[in-house]
C-alpha positions, 0 to 999 in steps of 0.5 A: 642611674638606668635612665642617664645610662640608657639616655648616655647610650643613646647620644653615643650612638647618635653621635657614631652615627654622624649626629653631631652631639650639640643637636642632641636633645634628651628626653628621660620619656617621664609618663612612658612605661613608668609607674607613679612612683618612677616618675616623681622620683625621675622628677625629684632628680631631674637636675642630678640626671642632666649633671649626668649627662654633661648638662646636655640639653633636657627635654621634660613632656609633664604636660597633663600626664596620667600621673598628675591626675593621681595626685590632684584628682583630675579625670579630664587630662584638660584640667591638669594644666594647673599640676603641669605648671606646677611641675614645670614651676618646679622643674625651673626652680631646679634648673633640671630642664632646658626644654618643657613640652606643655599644652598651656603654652601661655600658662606655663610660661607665666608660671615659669616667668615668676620662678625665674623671677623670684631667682634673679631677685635673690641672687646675691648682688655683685659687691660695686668698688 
C-alpha cells in the first residue's frame, strides 16, 4: 500500500545516505494526518505492512491517541490507557509490531506479557523420540 511504499522510500534513502538499513526503524506515523477510519485499517494490517518491508523492525506510537478516545469515549487523553493496552494486546498477538511507544510503561508490558503468555502455551509441542 501507499504507506510500505512511502516507509520502503524512505529506508532506501536512508540507507544511500550512509545509514545502515539494521538501524532502521519504521514507523507507519498511526494518529499523524489520519482519519479514524485509517487508522484502524493501518492497525488491522500491521503485520501485513511489516511482511512488506522485509519484516524490518516496526515501531506503533497507540499510546492514548484521539482515536482511542472515539471509540471508548474517553475525553481526558490520561484515561485511555486501558484502549492503548488493548491495541497493544492486540498488536502483540499479531506479531505486527517490535517496538510500542506507550505512556503506561508497566500496564503495557503486563497486558503484553499475558499475550505472549497465552501464545507460547499454545504452540504446538515438539514431538520427544
Amino acid at each position: 500500500g501507499e504507506i510500505s511504499s512511502s516507509l520502503n522510500k524512505l529506508s532506501e534513502a536512508a540507507e544511500s545516505a550512509g545509514i545502515c538499513k539494521w538501524f532502521h526503524i519504521l514507523d507507519p506515523g498511526i494518529g499523524f494526518a489520519k482519519t479514524f477510519e485509517q487508522n484502524l485499517l493501518l492497525l488491522s494490517n500491521i503485520d501485513e505492512i511489516r511482511e512488506s518491508l522485509c519484516n524490518a523492525p516496526i515501531l506503533t506510537g497507540v499510546s492514548r491517541k484521539g482515536f482511542i478516545g472515539k471509540i471508548t469515549g474517553e475525553q481526558n487523553a490520561y484515561d485511555r490507557d486501558y484502549g492503548t493496552a488493548g491495541i497493544c494486546a492486540a498488536i502483540a498477538q499479531e506479531g505486527g509490531s517490535n517496538i510500542m511507544r506507550v505512556h503506561n510503561v508497566r500496564g503495557i508490558k503486563h497486558a503484553v506479557a499475558m499475550v505472549d503468555a497465552i501464545r507460547v502455551h499454545n504452540r504446538p509441542k515438539k514431538c520427544k523420540v
